[in-house]
N, CA, C and O of each residue as an XYZ file, in Angstrom:
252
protein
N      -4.486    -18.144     -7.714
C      -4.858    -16.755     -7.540
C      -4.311    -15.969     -8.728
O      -3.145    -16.159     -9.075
N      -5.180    -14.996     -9.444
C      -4.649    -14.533    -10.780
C      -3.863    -13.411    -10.101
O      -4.102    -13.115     -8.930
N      -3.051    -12.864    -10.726
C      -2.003    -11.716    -11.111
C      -2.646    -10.267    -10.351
O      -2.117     -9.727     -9.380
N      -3.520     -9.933    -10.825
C      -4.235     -9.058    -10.448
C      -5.118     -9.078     -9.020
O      -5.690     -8.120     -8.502
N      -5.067    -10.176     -8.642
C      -6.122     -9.728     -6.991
C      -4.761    -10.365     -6.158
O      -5.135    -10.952     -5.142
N      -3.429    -10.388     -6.326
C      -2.252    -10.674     -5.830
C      -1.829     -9.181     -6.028
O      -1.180     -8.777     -5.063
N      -1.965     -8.508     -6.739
C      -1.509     -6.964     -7.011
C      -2.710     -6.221     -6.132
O      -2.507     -5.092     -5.685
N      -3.705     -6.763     -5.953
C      -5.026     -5.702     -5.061
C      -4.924     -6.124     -3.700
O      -5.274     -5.372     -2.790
N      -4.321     -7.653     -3.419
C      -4.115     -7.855     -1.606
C      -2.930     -7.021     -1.590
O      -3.044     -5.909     -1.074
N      -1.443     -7.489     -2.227
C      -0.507     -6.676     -1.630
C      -1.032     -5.395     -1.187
O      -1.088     -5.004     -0.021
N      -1.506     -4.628     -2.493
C      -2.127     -3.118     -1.911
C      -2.693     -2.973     -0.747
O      -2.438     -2.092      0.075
N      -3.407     -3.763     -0.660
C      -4.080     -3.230      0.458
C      -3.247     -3.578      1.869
O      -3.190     -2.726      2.756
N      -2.668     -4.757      2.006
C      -1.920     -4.832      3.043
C      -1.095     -4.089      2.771
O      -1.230     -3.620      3.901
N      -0.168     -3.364      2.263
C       0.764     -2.734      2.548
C      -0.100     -1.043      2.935
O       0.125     -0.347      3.925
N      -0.944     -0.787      1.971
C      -1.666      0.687      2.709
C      -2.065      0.013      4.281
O      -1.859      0.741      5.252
N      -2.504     -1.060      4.459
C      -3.071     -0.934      6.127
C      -1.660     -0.522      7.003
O      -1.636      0.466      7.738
N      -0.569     -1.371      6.823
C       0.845     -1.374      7.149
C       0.723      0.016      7.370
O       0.569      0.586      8.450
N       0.823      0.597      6.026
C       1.412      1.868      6.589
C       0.383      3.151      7.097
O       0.754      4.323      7.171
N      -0.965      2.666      7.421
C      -2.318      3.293      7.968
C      -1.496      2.829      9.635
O      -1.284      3.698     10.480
N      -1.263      1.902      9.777
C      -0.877      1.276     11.091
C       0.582      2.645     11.691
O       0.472      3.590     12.473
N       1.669      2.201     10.983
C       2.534      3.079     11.131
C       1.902      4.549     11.634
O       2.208      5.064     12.709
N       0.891      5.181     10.589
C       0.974      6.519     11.077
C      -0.166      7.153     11.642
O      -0.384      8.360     11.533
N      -1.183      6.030     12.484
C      -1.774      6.355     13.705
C      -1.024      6.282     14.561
O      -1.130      7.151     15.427
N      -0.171      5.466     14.690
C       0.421      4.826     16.201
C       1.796      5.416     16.301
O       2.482      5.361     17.321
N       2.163      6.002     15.141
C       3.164      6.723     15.436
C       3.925      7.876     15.672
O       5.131      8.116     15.730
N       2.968      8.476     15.784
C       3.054     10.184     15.324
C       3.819     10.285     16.465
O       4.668     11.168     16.347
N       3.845      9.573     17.791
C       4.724     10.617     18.625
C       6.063      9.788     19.198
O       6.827      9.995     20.141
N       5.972      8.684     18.103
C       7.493      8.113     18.492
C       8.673      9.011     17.743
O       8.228     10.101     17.383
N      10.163      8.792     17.405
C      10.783      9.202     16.710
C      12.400      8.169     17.231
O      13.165      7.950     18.170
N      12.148      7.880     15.991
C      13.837      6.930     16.054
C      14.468      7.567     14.798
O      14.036      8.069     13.760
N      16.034      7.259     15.504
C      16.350      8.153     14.839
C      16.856      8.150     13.275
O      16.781      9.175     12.597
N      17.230      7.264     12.904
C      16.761      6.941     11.838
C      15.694      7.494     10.720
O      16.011      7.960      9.626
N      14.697      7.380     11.101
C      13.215      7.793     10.692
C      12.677      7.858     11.502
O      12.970      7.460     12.630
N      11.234      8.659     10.958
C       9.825      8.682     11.901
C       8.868      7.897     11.525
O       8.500      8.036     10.359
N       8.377      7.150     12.130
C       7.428      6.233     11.831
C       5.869      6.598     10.798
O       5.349      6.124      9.788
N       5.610      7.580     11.659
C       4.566      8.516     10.713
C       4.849      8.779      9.336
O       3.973      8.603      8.489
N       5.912      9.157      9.056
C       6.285      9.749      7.856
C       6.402      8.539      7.035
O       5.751      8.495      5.991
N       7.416      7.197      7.493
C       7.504      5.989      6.669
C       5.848      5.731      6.201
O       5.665      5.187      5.112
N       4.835      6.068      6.911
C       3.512      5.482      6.742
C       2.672      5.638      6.080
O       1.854      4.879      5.559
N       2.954      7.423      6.053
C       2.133      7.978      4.577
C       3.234      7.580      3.639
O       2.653      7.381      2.573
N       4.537      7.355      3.466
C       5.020      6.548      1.976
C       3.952      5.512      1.721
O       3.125      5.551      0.810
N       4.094      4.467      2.760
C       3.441      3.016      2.321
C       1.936      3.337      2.311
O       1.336      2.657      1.479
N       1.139      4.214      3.030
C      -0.230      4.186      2.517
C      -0.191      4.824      0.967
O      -1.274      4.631      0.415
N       0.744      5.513      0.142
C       0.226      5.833     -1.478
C       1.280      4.697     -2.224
O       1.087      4.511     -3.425
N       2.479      3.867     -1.501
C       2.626      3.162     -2.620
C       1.770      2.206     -2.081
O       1.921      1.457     -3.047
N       1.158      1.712     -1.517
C      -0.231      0.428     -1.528
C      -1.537      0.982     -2.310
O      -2.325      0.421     -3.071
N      -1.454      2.241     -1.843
C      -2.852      2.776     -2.833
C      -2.846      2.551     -4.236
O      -3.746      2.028     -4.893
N      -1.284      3.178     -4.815
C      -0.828      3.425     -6.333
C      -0.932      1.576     -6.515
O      -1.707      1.281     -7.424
N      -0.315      0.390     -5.839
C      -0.414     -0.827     -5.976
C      -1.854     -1.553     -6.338
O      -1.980     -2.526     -7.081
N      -3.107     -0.724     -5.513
C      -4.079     -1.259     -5.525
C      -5.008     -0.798     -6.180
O      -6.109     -1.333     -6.310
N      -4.512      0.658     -6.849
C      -4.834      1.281     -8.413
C      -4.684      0.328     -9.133
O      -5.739     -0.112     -9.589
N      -3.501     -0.343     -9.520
C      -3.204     -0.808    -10.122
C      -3.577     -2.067    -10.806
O      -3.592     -2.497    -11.959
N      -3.994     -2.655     -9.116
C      -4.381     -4.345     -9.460
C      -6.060     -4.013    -10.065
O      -6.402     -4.787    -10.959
N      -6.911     -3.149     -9.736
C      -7.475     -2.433    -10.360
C      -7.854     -2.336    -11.885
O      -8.864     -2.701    -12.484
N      -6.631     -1.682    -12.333
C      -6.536     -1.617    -13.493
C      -6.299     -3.118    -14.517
O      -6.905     -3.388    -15.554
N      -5.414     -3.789    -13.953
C      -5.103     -4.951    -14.252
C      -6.264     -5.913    -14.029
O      -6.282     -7.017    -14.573
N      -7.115     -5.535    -13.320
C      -8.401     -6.779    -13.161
C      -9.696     -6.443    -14.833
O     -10.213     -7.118    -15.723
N      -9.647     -4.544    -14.245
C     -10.645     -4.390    -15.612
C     -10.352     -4.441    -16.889
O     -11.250     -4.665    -17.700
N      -8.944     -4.227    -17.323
C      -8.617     -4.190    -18.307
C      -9.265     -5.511    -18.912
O      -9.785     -6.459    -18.325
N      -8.963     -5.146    -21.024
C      -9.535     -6.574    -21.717
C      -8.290     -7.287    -21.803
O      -7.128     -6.902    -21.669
N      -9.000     -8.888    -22.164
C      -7.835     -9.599    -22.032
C      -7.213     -9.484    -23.274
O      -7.656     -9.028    -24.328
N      -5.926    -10.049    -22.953
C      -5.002    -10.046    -24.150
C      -5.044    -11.117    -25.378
O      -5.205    -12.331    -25.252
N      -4.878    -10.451    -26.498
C      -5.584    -12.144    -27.619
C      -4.109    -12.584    -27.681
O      -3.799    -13.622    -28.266
């Protein structure tokens, strides 16, 4: 598996992860954290991740 669609699954599993977190969690609260809130973190760093693998797929290759 190349570099880049290993950088576009993580993304995306980690945005579902944290899509998961902050449907289902909006009305828990531990105390620690809130589940919701951890969720929109992980849905933009999976997004920014899956920008990325993205970028890393179209880019040209390197000589």
């Amino acid at each position: 598996m190349t570099s880049a669609r290993k950088t576009l699954i993580t993304g995306l599993v980690t945005f579902a992860a944290g899509l998961a977190l902050w449907l289902w969690g909006l009305d828990v609260e531990i105390v620690i954290f809130t589940p919701s809130k951890v969720g929109v973190v992980l849905m933009v760093v999976g997004g920014l991740e899956f920008l990325y693998g993205v970028f890393k797929a179209v880019r040209p290759a390197e000589r």
